[in-house]
N, C-alpha and C positions, 0 to 999 in steps of 0.2 A: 245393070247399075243399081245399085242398094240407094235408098232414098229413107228418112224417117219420116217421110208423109205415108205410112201405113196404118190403116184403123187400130186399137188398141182390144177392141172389143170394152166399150163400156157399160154395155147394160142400158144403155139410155138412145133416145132418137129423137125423130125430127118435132113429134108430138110431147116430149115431157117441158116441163114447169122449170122455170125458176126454182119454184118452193121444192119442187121434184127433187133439185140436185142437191139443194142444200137441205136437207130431210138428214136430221142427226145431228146436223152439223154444229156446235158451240162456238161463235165467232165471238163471243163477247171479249172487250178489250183490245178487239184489231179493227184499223180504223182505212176504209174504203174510199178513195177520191171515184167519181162516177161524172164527168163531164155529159153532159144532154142528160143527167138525171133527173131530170122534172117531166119530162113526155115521152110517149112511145116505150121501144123499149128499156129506156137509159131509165124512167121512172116503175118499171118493175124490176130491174135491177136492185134498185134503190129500195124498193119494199120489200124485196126477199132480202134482201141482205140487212137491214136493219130489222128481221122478224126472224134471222137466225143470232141479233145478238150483238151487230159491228154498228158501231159510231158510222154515219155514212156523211162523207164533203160532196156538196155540190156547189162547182164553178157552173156560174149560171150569167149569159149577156144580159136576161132581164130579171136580175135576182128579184125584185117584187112578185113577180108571177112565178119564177120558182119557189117561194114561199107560199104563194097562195095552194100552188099544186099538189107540194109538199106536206100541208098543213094537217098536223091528226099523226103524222109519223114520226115517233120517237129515234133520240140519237142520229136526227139530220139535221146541218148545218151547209146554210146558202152564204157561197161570198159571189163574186163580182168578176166575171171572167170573160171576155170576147178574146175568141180564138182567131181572130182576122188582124185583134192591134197586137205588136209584140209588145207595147210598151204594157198594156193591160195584163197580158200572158206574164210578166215579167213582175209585176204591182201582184198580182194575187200570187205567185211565188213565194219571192218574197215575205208575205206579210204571212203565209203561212211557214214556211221558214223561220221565222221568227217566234212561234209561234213553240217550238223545241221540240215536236210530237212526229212519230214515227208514221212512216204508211205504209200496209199490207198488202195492199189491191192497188194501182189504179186501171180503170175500162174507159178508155178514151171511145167512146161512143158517141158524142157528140157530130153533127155532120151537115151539111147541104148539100144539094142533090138537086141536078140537073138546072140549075140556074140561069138567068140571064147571064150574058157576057158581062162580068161585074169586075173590078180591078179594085186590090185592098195595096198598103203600103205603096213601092214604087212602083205599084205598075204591073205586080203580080194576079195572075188568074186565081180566084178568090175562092172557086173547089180546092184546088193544090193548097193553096194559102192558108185555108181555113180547117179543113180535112185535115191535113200532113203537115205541114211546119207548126202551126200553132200547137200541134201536139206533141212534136217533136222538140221545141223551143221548152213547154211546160214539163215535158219527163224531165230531160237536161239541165231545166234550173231547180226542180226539185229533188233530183238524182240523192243528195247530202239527206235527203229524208226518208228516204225508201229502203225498210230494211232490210237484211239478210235474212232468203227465205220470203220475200215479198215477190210478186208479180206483177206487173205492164201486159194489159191486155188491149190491143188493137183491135177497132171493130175494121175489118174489110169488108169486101161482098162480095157476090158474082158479076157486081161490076166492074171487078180487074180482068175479066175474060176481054172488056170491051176494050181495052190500052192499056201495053206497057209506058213506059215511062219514054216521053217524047224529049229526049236530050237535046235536039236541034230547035227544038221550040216547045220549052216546058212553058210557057205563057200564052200559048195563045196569041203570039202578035198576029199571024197569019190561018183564016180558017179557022176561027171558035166554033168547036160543037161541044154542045151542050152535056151531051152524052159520052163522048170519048172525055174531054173534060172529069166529069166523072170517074169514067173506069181508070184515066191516069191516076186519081186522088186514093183509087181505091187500092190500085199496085201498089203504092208510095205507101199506105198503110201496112200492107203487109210486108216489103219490104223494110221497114221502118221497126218489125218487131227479129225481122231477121238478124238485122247488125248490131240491134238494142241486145239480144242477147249474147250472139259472139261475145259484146263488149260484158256484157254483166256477169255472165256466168260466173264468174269466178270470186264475185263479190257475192253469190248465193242468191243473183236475185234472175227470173227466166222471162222472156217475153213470149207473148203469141199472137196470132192474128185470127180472125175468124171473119164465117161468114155466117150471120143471124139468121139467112133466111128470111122470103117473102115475107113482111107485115104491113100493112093497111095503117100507117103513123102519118106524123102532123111533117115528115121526111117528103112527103108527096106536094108539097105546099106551091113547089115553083111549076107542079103540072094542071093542066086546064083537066076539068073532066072528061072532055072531047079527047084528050092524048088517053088519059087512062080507059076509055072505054073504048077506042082503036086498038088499046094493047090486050084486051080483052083481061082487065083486072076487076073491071068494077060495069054494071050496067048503067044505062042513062040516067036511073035513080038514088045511083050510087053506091048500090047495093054489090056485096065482093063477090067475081066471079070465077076468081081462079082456087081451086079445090087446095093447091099445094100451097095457098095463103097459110102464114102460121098465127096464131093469137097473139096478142104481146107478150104475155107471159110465155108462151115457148120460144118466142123471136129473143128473148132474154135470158133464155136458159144456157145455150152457147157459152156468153160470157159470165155468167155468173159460173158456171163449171171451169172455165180456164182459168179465173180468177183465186179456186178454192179448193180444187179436185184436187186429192194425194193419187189419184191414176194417173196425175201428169208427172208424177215427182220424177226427177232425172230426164225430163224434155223439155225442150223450147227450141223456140224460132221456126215452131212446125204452123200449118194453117191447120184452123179446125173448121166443125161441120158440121150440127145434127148430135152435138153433144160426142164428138169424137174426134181423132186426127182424120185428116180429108184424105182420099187418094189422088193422084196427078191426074189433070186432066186427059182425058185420050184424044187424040185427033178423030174427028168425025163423033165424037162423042154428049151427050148432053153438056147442060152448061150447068155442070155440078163439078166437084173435085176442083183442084188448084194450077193454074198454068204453068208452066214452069218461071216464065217472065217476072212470078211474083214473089217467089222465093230461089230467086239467083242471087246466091251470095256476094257475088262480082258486083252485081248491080244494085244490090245492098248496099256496100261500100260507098261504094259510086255516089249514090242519093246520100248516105249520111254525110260525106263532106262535102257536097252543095249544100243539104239544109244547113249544116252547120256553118260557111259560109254567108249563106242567106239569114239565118237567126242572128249569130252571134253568139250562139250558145253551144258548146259543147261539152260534156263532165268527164268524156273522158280524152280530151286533146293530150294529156301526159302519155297518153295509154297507143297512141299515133291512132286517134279514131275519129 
């Protein structure tokens, strides 16, 4: 069976930059939306891409402290964004909507990861919520803004290896883990870039998902160091132990490549990897490449008319999407 999750050969891997990819690049006059763009990787995103030239938005829950982070880099601009309220998601839309300015990029990179059992609006488990509908709700009401030849990039990870999408209890009423939790949020993102393009292709605009790769970020916040130094990431002193850790700035380079690369021209809705398209996961295999669970187009489907459903939002319901 033929599959477009095959590498492309781009020249680049698991160790290049941010700056790496965008090397040449003249982004000046296209304008970047970068959700979690103030820390980790979402804020070297945000520096490579406004030091190749792009005006960069960051929705930010504590735009004070996005300013502060931010502060020194030209052509970025913090509004007011928590991915857990829809009414918020909907208000920063909106006003940038309003606002009559086109978008080139957005890298929905923003995230939480591995949390307490926490419930956002009625009642929803607040990875899925906050991970996948909030991002899904934000492409959707800003869809009227994103041009032709624009791209939607999903941050997934290898933690969709850990759960497909729990249909019988997307919520967590029963048996909250932390973890699986997680890896559902992380499917839901890659699916999410699957049906986004189905739907957009034809309006010129392509989705993808990706996986960044281990990084040592502020993403680690709901782990005690006692978990992180059982999983053998970091030692008692905090110090990082796993070799195949990546920097930020390579942990960034991923989506800034999906976001900008003409080697993707004529793809999407594929998972990437290491600055390339991923290969399908193998059975018995390491926990690299893509599962199938997370680019199943059925299942794709499936998830966009729940979230859409659950949001209230969808831009292309004419379109039966």
């Amino acid at each position: 069976m033929t599959t477009p999750q095959q590498p492309i050969g781009s020249g680049f891997g698991a160790t290049t930059t941010a700056d790496e990819v965008l090397a040449g690049l003249d982004l000046s006059g296209r304008l970047a939306l970068v959700t979690g763009g103030y820390s980790g990787i979402g804020i070297e995103a945000a520096r490579a891409l406004t030091k190749a030239g792009a005006v960069v938005v960051v929705p930010a829950r504590r735009p004070d402290v996005a300013r502060d982070q931010l502060a020194g880099l030209d052509r970025v601009e913090v509004g007011e964004l928590d991915l857990g309220d829809l009414a918020s998601v909907r208000d920063f839309a909106d006003g940038f909507l309003a606002s009559g300015r086109g978008i080139d990029m957005v890298i929905d990179s923003a995230a939480i990861m591995a949390c307490p059992e926490t419930r956002v609006g009625p009642g929803w488990e607040a990875q899925f919520a906050t991970n996948h509908l909030g991002h899904f709700a934000l492409v959707n009401r800003l869809w009227p803004a994103i041009t032709a030849g624009g791209r939607v990039v999903s941050v997934s990870s290898t933690g969709h290896h850990r759960s497909p999408i729990r249909w019988d209890d997307v919520d967590f009423a029963h048996d909250y883990d932390k973890w699986t939790a997680y890896g559902q949020a992380k499917t839901a993102n890659a699916l999410f870039a699957v049906h986004l393009d189905a739907l957009g292709k034809d309006s010129g605009v392509r989705a993808f998902s990706l996986n960044p790769g281990g990084i040592l970020t502020p993403l680690q916040r709901h782990l005690s160091i006692e978990e992180q130094v059982e999983m053998g990431w970091i030692d008692e002193q905090g110090n990082p132990l796993n070799p195949g850790f990546k920097s930020p700035a390579a942990g960034a380079a991923t989506m800034t490549w999906a976001a900008t690369s003409r080697q993707l021209d004529g793809l999407g809705g594929v998972y990437l990897e290491d600055c390339d398209v991923a290969v399908p996961w193998v059975e018995g295999g390491p926990r690299s490449g893509v599962k199938d669970w997370a680019v199943d187009p059925e299942q794709a489907a499936r998830l966009w008319t729940l979230s859409a459903q659950r949001s209230g939002e969808n831009a292309f319901a004419r379109q039966g999407g």
